[in-house]
C-alpha positions as CSV (number, residue, x, y, z in Angstrom):
1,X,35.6,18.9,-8.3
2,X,36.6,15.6,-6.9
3,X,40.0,17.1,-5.9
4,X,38.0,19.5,-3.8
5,X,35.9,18.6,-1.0
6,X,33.8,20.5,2.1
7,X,33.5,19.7,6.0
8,X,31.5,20.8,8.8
9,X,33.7,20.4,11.4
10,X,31.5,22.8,13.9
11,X,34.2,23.0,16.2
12,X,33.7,26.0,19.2
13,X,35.3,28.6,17.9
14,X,37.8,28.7,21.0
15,X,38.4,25.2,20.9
16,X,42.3,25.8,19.5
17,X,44.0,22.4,20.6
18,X,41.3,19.9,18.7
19,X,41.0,22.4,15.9
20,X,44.5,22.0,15.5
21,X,44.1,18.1,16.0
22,X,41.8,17.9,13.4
23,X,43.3,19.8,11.0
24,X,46.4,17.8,11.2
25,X,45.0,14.0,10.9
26,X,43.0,15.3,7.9
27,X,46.6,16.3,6.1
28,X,47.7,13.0,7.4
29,X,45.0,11.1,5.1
30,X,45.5,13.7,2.3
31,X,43.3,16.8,3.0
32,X,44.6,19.8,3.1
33,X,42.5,22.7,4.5
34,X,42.3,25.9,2.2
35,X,39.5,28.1,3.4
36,X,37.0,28.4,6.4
37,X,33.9,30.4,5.0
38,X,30.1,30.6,6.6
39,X,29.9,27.0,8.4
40,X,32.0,25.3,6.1
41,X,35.6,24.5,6.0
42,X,37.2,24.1,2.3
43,X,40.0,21.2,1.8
44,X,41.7,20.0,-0.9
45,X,42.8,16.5,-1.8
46,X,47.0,16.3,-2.3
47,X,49.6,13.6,-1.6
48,X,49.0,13.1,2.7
49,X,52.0,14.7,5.0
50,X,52.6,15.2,8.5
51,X,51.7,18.9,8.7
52,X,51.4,20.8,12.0
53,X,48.7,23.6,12.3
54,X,48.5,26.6,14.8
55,X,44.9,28.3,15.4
56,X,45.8,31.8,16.8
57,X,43.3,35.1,17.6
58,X,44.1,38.5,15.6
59,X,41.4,40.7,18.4
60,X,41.3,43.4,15.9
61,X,40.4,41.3,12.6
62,X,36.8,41.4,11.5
63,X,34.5,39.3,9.2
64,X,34.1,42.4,7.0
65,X,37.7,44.0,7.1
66,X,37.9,43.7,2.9
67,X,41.3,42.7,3.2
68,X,44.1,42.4,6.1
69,X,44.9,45.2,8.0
70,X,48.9,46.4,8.0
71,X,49.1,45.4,11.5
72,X,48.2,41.6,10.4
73,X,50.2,41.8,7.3
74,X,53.3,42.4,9.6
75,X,51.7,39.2,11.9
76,X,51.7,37.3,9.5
77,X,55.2,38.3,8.2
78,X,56.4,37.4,11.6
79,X,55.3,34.2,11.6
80,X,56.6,33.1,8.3
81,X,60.4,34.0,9.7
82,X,59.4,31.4,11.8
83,X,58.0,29.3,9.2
84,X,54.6,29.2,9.7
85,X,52.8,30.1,6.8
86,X,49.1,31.7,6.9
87,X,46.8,28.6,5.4
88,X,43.5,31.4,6.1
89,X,41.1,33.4,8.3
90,X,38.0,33.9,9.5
91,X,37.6,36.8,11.6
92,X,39.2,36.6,14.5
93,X,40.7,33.2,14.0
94,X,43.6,33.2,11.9
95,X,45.4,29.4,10.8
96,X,48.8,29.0,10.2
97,X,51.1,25.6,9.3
98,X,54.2,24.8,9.4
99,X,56.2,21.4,7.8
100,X,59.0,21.7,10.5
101,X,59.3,20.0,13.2
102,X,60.2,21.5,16.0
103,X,58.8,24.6,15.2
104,X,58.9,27.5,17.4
105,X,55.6,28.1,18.8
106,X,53.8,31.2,17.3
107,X,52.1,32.1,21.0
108,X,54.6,31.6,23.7
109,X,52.8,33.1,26.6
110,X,49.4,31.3,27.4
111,X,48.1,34.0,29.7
112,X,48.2,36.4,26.9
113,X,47.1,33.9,24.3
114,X,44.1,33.1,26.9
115,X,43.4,37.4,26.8
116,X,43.5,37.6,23.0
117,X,40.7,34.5,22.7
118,X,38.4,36.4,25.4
119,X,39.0,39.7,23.5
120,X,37.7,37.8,20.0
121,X,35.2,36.0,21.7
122,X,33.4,39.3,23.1
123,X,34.1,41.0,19.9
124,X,32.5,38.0,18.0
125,X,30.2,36.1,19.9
126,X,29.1,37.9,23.2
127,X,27.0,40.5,20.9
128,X,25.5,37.3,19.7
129,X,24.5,35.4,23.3
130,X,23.5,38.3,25.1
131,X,21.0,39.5,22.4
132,X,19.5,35.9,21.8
133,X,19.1,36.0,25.6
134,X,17.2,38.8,26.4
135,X,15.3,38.2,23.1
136,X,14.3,35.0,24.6
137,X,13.2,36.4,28.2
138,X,11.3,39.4,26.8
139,X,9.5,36.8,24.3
140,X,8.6,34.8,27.1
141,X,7.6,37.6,29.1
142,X,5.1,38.6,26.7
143,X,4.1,35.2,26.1
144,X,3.1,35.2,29.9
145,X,1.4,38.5,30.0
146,X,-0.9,36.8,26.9
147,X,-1.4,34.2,28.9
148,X,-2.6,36.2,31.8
149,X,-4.7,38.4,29.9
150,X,-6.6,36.1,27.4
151,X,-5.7,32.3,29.1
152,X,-8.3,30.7,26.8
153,X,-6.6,31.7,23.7
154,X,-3.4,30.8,24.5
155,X,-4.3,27.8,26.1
156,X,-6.6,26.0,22.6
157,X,-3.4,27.4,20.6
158,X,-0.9,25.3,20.2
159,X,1.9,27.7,18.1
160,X,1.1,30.3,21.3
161,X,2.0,27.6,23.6
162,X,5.2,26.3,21.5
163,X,6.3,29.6,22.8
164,X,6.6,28.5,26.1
165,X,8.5,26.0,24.3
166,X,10.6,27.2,22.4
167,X,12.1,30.0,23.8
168,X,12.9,28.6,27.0
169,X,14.8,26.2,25.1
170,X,16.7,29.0,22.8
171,X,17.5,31.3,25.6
172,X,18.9,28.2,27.6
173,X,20.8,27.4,24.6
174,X,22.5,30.5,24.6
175,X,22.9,30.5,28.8
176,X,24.7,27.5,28.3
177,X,27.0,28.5,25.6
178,X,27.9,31.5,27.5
179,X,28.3,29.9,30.7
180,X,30.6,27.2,29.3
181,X,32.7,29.8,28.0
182,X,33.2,31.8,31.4
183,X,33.8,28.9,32.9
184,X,36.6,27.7,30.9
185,X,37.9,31.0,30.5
186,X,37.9,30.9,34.4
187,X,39.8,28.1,34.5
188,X,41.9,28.4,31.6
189,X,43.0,32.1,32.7
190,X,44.1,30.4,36.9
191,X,45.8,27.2,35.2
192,X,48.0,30.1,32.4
193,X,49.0,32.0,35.5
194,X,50.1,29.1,37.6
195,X,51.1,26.3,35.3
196,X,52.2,28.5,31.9
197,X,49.6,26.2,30.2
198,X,46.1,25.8,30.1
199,X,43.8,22.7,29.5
200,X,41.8,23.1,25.8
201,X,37.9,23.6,25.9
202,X,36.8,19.7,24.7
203,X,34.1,18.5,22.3
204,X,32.0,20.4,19.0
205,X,28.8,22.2,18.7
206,X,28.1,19.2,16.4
207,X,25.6,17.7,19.1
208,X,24.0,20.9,20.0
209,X,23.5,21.7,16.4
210,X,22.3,18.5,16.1
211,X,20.0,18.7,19.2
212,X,18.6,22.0,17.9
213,X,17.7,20.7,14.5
214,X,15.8,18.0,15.9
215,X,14.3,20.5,18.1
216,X,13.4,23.0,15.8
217,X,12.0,19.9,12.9
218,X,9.4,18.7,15.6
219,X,8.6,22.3,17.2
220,X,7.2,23.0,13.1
221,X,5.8,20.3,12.6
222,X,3.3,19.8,15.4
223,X,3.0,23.4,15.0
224,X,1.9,23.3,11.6
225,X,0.3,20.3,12.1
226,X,-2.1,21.5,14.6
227,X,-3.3,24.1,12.0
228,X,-3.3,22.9,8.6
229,X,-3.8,19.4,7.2
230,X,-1.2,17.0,6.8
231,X,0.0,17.7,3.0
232,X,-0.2,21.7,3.2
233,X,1.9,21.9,6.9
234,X,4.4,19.8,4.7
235,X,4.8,21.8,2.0
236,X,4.9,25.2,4.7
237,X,7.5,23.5,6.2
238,X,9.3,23.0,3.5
239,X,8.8,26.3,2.1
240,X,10.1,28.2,5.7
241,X,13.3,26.1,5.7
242,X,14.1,27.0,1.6
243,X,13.0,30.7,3.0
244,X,15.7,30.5,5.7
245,X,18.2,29.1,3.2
246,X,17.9,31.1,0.8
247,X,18.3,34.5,3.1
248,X,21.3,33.0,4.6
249,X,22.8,32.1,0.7
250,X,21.5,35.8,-0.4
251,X,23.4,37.7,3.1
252,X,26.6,35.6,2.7
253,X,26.7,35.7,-1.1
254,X,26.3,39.7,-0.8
255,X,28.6,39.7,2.2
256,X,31.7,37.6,0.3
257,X,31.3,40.2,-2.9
258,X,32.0,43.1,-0.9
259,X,34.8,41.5,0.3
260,X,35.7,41.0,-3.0
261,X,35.2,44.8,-3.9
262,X,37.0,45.5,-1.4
263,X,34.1,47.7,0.3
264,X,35.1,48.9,3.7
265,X,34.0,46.6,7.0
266,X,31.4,49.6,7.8
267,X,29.6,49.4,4.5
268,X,30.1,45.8,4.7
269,X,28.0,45.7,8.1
270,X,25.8,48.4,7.0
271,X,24.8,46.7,3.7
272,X,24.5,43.1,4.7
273,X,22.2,44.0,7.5
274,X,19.8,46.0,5.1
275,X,20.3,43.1,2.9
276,X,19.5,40.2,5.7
277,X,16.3,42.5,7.0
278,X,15.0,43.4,3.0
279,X,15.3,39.5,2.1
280,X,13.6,38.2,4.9
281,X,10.9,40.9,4.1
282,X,10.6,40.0,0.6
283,X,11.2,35.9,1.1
284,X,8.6,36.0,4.2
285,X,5.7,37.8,1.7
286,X,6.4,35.1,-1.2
287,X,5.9,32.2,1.6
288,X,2.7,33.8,2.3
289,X,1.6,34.2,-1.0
290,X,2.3,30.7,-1.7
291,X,0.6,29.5,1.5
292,X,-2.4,31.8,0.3
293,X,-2.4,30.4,-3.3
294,X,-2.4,26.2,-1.8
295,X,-5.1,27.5,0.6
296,X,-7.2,29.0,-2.4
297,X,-6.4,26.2,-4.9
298,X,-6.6,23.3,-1.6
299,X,-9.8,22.1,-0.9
300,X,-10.0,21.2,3.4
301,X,-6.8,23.1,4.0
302,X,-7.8,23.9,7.7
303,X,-8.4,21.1,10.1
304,X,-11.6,20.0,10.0
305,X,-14.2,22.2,12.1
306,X,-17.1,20.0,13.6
307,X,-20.3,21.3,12.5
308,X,-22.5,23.9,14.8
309,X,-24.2,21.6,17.4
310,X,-26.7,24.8,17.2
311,X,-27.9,27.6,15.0
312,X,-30.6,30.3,14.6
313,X,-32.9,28.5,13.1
314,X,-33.0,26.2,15.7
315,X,-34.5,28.8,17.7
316,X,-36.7,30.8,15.7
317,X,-37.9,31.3,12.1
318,X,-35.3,32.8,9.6
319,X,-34.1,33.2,6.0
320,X,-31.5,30.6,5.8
321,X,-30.6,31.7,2.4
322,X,-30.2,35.2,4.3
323,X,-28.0,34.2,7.1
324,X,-24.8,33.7,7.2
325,X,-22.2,31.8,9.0
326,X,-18.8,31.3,9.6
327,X,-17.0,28.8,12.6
328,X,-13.7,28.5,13.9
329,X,-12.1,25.6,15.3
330,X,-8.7,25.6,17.6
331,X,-7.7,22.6,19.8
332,X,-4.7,22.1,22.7
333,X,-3.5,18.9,24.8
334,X,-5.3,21.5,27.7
335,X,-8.2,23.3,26.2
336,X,-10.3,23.7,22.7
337,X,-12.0,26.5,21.7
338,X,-14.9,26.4,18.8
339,X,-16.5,30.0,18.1
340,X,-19.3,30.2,15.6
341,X,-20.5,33.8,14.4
342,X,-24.4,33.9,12.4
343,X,-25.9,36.7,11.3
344,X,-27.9,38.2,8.6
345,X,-29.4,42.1,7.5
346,X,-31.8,41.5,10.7
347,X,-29.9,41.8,13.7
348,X,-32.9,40.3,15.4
349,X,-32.0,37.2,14.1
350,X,-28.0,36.8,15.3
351,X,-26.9,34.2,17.3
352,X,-22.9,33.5,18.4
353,X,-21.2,31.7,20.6
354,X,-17.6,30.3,22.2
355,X,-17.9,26.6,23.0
356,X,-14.7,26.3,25.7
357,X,-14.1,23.0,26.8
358,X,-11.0,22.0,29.4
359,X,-8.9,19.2,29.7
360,X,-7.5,19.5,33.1
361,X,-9.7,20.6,36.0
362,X,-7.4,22.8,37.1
363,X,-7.8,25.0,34.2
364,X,-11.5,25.2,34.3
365,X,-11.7,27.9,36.6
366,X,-9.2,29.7,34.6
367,X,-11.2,29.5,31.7
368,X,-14.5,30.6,33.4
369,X,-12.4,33.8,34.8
370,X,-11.3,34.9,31.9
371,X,-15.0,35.1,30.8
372,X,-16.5,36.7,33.4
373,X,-14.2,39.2,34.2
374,X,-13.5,39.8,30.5
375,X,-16.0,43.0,30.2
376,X,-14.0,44.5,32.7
377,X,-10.6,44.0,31.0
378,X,-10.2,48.2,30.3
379,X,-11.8,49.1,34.2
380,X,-14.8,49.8,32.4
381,X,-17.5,48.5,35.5
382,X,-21.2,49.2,34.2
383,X,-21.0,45.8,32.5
384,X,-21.1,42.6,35.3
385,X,-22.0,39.3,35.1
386,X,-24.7,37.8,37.8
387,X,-26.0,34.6,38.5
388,X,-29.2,33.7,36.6
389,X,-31.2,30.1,36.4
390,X,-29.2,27.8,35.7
391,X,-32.0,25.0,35.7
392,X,-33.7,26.9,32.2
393,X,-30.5,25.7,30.4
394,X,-29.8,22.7,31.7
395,X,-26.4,23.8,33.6
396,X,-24.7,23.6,36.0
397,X,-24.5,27.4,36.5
398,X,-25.8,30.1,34.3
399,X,-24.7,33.8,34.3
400,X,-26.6,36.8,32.5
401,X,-25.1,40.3,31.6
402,X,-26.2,43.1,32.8
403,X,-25.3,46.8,32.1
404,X,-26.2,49.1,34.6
405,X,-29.2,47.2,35.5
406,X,-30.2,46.2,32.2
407,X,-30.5,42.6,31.4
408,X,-28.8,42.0,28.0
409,X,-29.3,39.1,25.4
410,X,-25.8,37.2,26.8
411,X,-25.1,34.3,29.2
412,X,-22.6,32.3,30.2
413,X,-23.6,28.6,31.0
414,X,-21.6,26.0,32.7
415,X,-21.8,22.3,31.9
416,X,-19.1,19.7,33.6
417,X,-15.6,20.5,31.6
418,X,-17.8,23.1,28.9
419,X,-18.3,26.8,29.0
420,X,-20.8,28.4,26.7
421,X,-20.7,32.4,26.2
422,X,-23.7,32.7,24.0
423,X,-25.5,35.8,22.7
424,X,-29.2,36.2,21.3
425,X,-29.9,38.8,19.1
426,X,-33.3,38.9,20.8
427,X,-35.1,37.9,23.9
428,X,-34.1,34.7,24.1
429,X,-37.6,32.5,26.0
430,X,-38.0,29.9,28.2
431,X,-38.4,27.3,25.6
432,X,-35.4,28.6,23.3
433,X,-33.5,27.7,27.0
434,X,-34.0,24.5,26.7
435,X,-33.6,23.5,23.4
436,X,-30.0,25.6,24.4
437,X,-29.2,23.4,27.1
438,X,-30.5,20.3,25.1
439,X,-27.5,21.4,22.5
440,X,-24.9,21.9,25.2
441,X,-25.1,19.5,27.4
């Protein structure tokens, strides 16, 4: 309807003197606001007037009260003596307007207007900052014990080191909400007390919003990026944000019609949360399924994996149309990994190996730790890694396996920025070193 029209204002939710501003140079140019739902604030178009707005905090109001309580029914009574007039609510916040001129302010005492925006704000948003916080240090703290235990795999990974990315970033998000609150409230709270007025928090969430879209868009898409091709990352990129769009229309749509039935704010909770937690269930399986039916129906949908510089028969005589094979491929700014598995019904004839390669010096003595001391992860100690001839396979050093003190078919060979772990499924001979270290090096 042209007579209808919605804004995003994204003002902070404390931020009463420019949400008041705002709402009274849009009825200037003819706007007049009529609701504030989810992120979007409802005007309609009308002949312009000089309106004045007052942004006030009912502590007790909730987003899933079905209607106004008696308490803010007689609030809102009380105003309208006055003649301020309820325009809406959301929450906490409720708006009212008035046409006179000099009207009497609704809140006359700052200190305890500055006490009931605290009280909404930890009612409303605390809950919502805290959580995100520790979320974001307990995600990073396992992302560091990962990294600890199995440095090699985060390290080639690119999604497992967007994680020391991106939740860094989201937990300092949330710090720096919450701290810019306390501090105003601080201040706000000394200048009520001393002054009987207090100086109005200043700017939008627009450019934080703005900055965390940004954020978020180039986080995916490297992410993707670095696993699929170009044209399938696209499309799960696209497919993630409908995903997240769609559970946020399905938990507000179901949210609004209990409102409407009038549902009581406990089942309004207690159902929207089941209904945010079954959605993203059922949304996050159908973006799998569809990721599934592209890879099946996709030719090259993985990045492409270089081929095996070396393979069983290589080394000795075998079926080839008996073996079997399979390769995997990852790749970081710091370190690539490339793992290739063959074997066939003759153990005798399996060969594997992990091809590590770093890009930073530093982290090639990481890399090389992790192998070696690998076995030992659990405390299990019969299994140990020694120092074998390193000349047989070209390397710089070489290291066998033994168990107990028998040698097994494994090594580990060392060649400038390259670690091989590579295991025979037989003796592997002097000759078969070679042609190992002639592939490696």
């Amino acid at each position: 309807m042209k007579n209808k029209k919605r804004f995003f204002p994204l003002f902070k939710f404390y931020a009463k003197e420019q949400i008041e501003k705002y709402l009274e140079d849009k009825a200037l140019s003819g706007w007049f606001l009529e609701k504030t739902e989810g992120f979007g604030w409802k005007f309609r178009k009308g002949e312009p007037k000089k309106l004045t707005y007052s942004v006030n905090y009912f502590a007790k109001a909730s987003a899933y009260d079905p209607a106004p309580s008696a308490d803010q029914e007689a609030y809102y009574e009380l105003c309208s003596y006055s003649g301020w007039y309820l325009v809406t609510s959301n929450a906490q916040m409720q708006i009212f307007c008035t046409e006179l001129e000099n009207a009497t302010p609704i809140e006359t005492d700052p200190v305890l207007e500055i006490q009931s925006i605290h009280k909404s704000v930890k009612k409303s948003f605390y809950p919502v900052w805290i959580l995100w916080i520790i979320l974001g240090f307990f995600q990073l703290g396992m992302a560091l014990l990962k990294l600890f235990i199995s440095p090699i795999t985060v390290l080639s990974n690119n999604v497992e080191l967007g994680t020391f990315v991106f939740y860094p970033f989201l937990t300092a998000f949330y710090i720096k909400e919450l701290v810019t609150y306390l501090i105003w409230h601080k201040k706000a709270s000394r200048e009520a007390e001393t002054y009987g007025s207090y100086s109005s928090i200043r700017g939008t969430n627009t450019a934080s919003v703005i900055v965390v879209l940004i954020f978020a868009f180039f986080y995916f898409t490297v992410m993707l990026s670095s696993m699929y091709n170009t044209s399938l990352a696209i499309t799960v990129m696209i497919s993630t944000f409908l995903e997240i769009a769609l559970l946020l229309a399905i938990t507000l749509g179901i949210h609004k019609l209990l409102k409407k039935l009038k549902a009581s704010a406990k089942l309004n909770l207690i159902l929207t949360i089941c209904t945010a937690v079954i959605s993203s269930i059922i949304l996050t399986a159908l973006t799998l399924i569809l990721v599934a039916l592209l890879t099946l129906s996709t030719d090259s949908i993985h990045k492409n994996t270089p081929e095996p510089p070396l393979s069983a028969q290589d080394l000795i005589t075998v079926d080839s149309e008996k073996q079997e094979s399979e390769a995997f491929f990852d790749e970081s700014f710091f370190v690539s990994q490339y793992d290739y598995n063959e074997t066939s019904a003759s153990s005798s004839s399996h060969l594997s190996y992990m091809i590590v390669t770093a890009k930073a010096e530093a982290l090639y003595d990481v890399c090389l730790k992790e192998l070696l001391d690998d076995i030992n992860l659990f405390g299990y100690s019969g299994e140990r890694y020694e120092n074998t001839d390193a000349g047989a396979f070209f390397a710089d050093e070489a290291y066998v396996l033994y168990d107990g003190d028998t040698q097994k078919n494994k090594y580990i060979l060392c060649y400038d920025n390259k670690i091989v772990e590579i295991s025979f499924g037989w003796q592997v001979t002097e000759e078969q070193m070679s042609a190992v270290g002639e592939a490696f090096n």
